[in-house]
Structures are given as C-alpha cells and as structure tokens.
ZADO-1210 file (C-alpha; in nm, 4 decimals, padded with zeros to 6 digits):
<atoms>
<atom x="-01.4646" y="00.3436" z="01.2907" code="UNK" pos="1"/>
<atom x="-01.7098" y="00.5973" z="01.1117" code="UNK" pos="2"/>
<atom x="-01.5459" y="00.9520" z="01.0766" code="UNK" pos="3"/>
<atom x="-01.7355" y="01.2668" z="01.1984" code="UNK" pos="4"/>
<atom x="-01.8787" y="01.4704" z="00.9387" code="UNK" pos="5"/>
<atom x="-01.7723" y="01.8255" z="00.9375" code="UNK" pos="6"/>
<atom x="-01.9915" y="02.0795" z="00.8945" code="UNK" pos="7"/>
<atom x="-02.0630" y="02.3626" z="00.6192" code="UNK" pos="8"/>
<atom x="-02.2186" y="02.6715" z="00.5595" code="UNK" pos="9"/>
<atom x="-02.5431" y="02.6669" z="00.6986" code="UNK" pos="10"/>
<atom x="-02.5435" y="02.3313" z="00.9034" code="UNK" pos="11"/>
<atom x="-02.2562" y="02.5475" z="01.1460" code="UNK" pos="12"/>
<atom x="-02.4084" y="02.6121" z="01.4670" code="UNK" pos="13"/>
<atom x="-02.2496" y="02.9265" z="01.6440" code="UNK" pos="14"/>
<atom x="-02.2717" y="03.3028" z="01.7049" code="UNK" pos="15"/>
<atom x="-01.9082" y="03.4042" z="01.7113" code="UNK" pos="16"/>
<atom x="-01.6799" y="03.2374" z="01.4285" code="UNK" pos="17"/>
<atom x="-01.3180" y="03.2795" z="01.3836" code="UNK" pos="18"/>
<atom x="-01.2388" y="03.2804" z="01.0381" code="UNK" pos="19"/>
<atom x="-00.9314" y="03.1074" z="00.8595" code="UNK" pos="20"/>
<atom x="-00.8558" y="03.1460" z="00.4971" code="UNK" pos="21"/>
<atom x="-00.6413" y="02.9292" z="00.3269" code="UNK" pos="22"/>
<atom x="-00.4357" y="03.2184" z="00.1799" code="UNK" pos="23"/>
<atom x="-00.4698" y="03.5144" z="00.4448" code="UNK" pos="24"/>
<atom x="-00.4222" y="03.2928" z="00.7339" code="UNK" pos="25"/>
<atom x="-00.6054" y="03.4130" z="01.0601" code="UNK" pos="26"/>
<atom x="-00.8462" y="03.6739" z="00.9965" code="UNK" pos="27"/>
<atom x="-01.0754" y="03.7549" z="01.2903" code="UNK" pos="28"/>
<atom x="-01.3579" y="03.7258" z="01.5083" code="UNK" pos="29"/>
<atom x="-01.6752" y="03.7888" z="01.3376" code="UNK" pos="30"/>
<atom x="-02.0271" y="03.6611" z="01.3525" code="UNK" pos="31"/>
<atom x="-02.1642" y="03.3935" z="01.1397" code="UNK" pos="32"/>
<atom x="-02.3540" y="03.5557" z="00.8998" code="UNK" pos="33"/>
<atom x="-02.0729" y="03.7951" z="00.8219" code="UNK" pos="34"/>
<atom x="-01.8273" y="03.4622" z="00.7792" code="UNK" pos="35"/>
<atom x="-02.1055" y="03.3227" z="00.5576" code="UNK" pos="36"/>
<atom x="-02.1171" y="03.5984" z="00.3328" code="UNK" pos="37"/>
<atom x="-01.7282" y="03.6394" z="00.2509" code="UNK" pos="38"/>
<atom x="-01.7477" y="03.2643" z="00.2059" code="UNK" pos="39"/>
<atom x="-02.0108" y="03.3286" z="-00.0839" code="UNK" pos="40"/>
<atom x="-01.8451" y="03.6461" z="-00.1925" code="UNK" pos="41"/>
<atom x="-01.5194" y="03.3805" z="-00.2877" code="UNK" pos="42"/>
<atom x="-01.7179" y="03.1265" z="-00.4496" code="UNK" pos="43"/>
<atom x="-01.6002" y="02.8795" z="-00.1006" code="UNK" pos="44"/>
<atom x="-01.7659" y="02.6976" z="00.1333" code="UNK" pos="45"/>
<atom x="-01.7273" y="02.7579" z="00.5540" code="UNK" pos="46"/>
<atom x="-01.6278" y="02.4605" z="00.7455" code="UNK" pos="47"/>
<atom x="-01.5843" y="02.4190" z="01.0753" code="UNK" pos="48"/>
<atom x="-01.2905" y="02.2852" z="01.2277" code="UNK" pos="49"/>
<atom x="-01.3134" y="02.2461" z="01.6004" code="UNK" pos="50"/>
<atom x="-01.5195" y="02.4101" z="01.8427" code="UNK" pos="51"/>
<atom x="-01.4188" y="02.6068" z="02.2377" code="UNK" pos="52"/>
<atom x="-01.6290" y="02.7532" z="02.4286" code="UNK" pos="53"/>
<atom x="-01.8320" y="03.0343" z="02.3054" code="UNK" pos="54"/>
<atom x="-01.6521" y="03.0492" z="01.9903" code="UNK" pos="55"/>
<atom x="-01.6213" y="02.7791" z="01.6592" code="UNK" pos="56"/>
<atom x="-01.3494" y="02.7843" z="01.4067" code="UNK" pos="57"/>
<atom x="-01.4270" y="02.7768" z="01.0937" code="UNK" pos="58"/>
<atom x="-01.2241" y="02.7786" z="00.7516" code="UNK" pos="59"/>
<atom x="-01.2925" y="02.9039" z="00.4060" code="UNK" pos="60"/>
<atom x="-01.1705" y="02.6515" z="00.1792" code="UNK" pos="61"/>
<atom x="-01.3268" y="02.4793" z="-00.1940" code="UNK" pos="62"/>
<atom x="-01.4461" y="02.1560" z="-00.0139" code="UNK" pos="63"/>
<atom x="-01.4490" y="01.9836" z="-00.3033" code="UNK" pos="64"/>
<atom x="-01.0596" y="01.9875" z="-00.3304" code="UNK" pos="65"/>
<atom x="-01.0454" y="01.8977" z="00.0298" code="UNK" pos="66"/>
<atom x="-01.2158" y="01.5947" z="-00.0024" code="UNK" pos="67"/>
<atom x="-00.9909" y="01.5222" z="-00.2877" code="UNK" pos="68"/>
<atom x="-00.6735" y="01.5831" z="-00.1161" code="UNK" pos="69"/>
<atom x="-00.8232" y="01.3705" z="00.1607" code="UNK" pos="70"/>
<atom x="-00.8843" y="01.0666" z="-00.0409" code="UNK" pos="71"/>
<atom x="-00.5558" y="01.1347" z="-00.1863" code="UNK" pos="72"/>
<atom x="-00.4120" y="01.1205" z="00.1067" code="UNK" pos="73"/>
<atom x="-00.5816" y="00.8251" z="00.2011" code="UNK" pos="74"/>
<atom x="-00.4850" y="00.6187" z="-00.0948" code="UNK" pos="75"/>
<atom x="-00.1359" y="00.7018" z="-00.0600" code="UNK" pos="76"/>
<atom x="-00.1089" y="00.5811" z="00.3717" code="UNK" pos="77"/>
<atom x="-00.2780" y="00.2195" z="00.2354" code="UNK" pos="78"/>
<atom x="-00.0215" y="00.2132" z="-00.0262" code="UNK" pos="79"/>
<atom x="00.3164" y="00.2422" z="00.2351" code="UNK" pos="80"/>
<atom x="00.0819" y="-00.0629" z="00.4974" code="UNK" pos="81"/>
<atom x="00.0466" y="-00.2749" z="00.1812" code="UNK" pos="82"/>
<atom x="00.3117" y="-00.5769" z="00.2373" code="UNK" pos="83"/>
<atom x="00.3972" y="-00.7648" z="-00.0831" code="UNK" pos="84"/>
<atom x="00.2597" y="-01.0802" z="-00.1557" code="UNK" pos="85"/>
<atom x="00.4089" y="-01.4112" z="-00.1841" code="UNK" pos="86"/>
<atom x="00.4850" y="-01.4935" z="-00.5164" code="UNK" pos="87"/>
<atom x="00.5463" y="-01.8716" z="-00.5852" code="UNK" pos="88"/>
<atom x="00.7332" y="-02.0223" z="-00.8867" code="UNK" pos="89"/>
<atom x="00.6984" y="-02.3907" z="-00.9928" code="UNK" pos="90"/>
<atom x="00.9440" y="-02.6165" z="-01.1450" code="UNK" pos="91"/>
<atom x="00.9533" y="-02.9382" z="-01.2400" code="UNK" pos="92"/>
<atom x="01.2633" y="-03.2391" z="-01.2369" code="UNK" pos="93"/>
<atom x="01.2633" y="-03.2436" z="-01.6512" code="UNK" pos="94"/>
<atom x="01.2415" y="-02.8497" z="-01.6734" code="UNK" pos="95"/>
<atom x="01.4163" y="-02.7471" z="-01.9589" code="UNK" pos="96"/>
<atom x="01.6753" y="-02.4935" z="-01.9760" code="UNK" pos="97"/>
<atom x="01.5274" y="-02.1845" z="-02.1407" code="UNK" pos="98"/>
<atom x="01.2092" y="-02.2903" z="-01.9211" code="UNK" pos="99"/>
<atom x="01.4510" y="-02.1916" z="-01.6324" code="UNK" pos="100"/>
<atom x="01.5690" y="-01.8653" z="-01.7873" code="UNK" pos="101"/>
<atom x="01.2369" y="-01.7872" z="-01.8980" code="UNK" pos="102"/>
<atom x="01.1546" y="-01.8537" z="-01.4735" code="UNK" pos="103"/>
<atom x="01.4675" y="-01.6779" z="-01.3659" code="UNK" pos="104"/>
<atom x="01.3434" y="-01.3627" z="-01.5796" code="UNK" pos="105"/>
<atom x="01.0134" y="-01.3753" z="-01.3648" code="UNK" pos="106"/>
<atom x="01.1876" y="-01.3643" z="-01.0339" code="UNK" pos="107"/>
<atom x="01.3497" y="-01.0914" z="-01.1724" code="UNK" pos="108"/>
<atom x="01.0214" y="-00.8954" z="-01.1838" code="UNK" pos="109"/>
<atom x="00.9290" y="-01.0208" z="-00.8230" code="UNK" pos="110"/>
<atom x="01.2553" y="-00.8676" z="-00.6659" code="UNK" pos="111"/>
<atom x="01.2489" y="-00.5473" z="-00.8573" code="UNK" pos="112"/>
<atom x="00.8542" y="-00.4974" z="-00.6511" code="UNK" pos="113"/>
<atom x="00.9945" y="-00.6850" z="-00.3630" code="UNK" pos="114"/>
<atom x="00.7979" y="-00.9770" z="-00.3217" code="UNK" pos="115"/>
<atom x="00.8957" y="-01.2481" z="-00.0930" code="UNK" pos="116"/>
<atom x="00.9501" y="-01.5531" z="-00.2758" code="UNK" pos="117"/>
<atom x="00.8993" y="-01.9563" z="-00.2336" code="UNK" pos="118"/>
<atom x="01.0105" y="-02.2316" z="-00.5307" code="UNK" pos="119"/>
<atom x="00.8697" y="-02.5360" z="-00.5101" code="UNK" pos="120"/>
<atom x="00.9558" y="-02.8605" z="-00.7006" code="UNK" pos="121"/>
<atom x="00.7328" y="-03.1717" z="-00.7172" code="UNK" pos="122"/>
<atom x="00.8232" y="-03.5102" z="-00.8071" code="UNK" pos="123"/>
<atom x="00.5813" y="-03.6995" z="-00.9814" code="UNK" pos="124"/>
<atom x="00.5263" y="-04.1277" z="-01.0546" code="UNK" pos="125"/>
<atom x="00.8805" y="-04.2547" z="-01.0744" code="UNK" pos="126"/>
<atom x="01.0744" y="-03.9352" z="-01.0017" code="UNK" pos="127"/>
<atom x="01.0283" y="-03.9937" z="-00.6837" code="UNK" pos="128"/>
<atom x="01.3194" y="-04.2501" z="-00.6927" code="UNK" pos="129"/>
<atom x="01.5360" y="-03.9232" z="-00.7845" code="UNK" pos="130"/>
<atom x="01.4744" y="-03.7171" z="-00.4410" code="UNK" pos="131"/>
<atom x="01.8610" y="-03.6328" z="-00.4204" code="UNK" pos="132"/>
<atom x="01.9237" y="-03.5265" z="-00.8148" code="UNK" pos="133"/>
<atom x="01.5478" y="-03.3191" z="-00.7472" code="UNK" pos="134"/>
<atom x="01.7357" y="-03.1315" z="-00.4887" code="UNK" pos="135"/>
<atom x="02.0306" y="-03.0431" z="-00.7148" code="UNK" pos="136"/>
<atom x="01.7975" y="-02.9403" z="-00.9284" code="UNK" pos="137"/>
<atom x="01.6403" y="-02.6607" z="-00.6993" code="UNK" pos="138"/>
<atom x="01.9789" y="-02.5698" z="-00.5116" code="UNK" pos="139"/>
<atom x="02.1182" y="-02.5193" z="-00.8573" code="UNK" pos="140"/>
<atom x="01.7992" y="-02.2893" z="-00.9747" code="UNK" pos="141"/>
<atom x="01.8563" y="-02.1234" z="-00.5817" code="UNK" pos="142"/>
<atom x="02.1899" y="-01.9893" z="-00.6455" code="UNK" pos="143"/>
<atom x="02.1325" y="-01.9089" z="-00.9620" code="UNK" pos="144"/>
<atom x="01.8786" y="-01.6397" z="-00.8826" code="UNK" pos="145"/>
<atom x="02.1116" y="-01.5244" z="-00.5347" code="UNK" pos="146"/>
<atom x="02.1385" y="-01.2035" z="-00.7024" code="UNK" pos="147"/>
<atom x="01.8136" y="-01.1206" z="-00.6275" code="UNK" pos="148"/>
<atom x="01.6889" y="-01.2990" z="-00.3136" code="UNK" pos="149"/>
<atom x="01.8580" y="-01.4765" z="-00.0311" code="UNK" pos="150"/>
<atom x="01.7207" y="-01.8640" z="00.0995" code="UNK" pos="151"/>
<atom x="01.4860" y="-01.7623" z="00.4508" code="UNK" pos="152"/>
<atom x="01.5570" y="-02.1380" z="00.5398" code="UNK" pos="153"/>
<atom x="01.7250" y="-02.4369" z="00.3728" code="UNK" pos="154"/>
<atom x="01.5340" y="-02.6006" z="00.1283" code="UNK" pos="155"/>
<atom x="01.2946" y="-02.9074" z="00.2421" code="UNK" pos="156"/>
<atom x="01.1488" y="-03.2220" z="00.1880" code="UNK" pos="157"/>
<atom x="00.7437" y="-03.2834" z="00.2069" code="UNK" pos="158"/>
<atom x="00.6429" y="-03.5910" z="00.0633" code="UNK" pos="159"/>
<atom x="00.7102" y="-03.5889" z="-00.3171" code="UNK" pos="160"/>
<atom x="00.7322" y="-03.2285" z="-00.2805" code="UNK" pos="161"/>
<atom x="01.0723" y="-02.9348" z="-00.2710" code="UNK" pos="162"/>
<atom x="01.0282" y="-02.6339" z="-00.1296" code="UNK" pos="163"/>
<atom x="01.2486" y="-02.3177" z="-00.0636" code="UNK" pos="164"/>
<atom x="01.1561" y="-01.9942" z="00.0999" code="UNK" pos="165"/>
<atom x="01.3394" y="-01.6783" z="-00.0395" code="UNK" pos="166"/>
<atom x="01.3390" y="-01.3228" z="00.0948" code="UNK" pos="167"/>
<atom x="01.4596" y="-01.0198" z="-00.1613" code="UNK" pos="168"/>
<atom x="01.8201" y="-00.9091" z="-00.1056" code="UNK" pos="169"/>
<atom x="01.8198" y="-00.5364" z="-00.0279" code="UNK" pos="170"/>
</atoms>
C-alpha cells in the first residue's frame, strides 16, 4: 500500500489556505500566495494537510525534519512487531563440561533478548544404544538453565535425535 504524497509550496492547489505553524498554532485564513510568502519569509516549506470544501489546510513546517521524524517513527513501530527468533543450541552425548558452561553462558544471552529457545541432542553410530543416558543428558542441561527459560513441552524422541522446546521465563 503506496502512501499519498503530500503536497508543498507550489504543487498546493487552492485559493483560501488556513495556515498552521508549528509554534503559533492556528493562525488564519489567508490566500495562498500570502501563506507562500510567510513560508519563504521563515526559511519553511507549506504543506498541505487535508483539504474541505472551499478551503485547504496547510502547515508551515522544515519538511526535511518531518520526513525524518517520520522514518523515525517508522523504524521504531517495526521494532515493537519484530518477534524474536528461535535460537537453537546443539549438544552432543560426550559434551564436555566447560563445553556446557561455555553453552549455558549463550542461553544466557538468548534470555536476556528474549528469544525462544529449542536444544537438540543427536546420537550418532553406536550412541544410539544409549537413548535413555542421552536423555539424562539433556534433562540435566534443561534444569540447569530453568533460571532462564521454562520447557514449552517435554523433551522428545525423533529417530537418533533429542529435542526440547524452551520459552524465556518472564
């Protein structure tokens, strides 16, 4: 959906303007020329704002700061819609112990930016035969991080593969 272009100084079509000024507030009905030439007088440009009838309003205002504020603006509403990704950390059945702090530490970050959250363990060749000391493994590495982030669901069983979704504890 393409925005409407407002229009300045000279592309304003009207006879009768009613001027607004961003410091004086409502000023009165004038004609355009007259509008036009206290814009110029400021250094400003004339925009119109909306139009009735026989008569358009129009504000005096430095349109280049408007159009910054606007984008401003703009920036700042697709910031709050932005939902946090899902962040995904990967261990393994032999994972070492400061390889599990050093992951614990990274969760850490994830929580404090409130990402959602999903470990995942996979069992590879002959680990396989270990399925139930796997699971240990990532229930243990679960409640270690429960300070942070709560289990959406239990964890479960693909194939050769553990998985856990987490949500961040508010």
């Amino acid at each position: 959906m393409k925005e409407k272009k407002k229009r300045l100084n000279g592309d304003i079509r009207a006879n009768k303007v009613q001027v607004i000024h961003d410091e004086d507030g409502n000023l009165w009905e004038m004609s355009l020329a007259e509008a036009l030439e206290i814009a110029r007088e400021q250094e400003l440009d004339l925009m119109e704002m909306w139009k009735r009838d026989d008569i358009t309003m129009v504000k005096i205002i430095d349109y280049g700061k408007f159009l910054y504020r606007q984008k401003k603006q703009q920036q700042k509403q697709q910031q709050k819609w932005k939902s946090p990704d899902m962040k995904t950390i990967r261990i393994t059945y032999k994972i070492g112990d400061h390889d599990l702090e050093v992951k614990r530490k990274q969760v850490e970050k994830f929580a404090a930016d409130g990402h959602p959250l999903k470990v995942s363990l996979m069992l590879r060749w002959r680990e396989n035969h270990y399925g139930d000391l796997a699971a240990e493994k990532i229930d243990s590495f679960v409640k270690s991080i429960d300070e942070f982030y709560t289990p959406h669901a239990p964890v479960k069983r693909s194939g050769n593969t553990f998985n856990v979704l987490l949500k961040v504890k508010k």
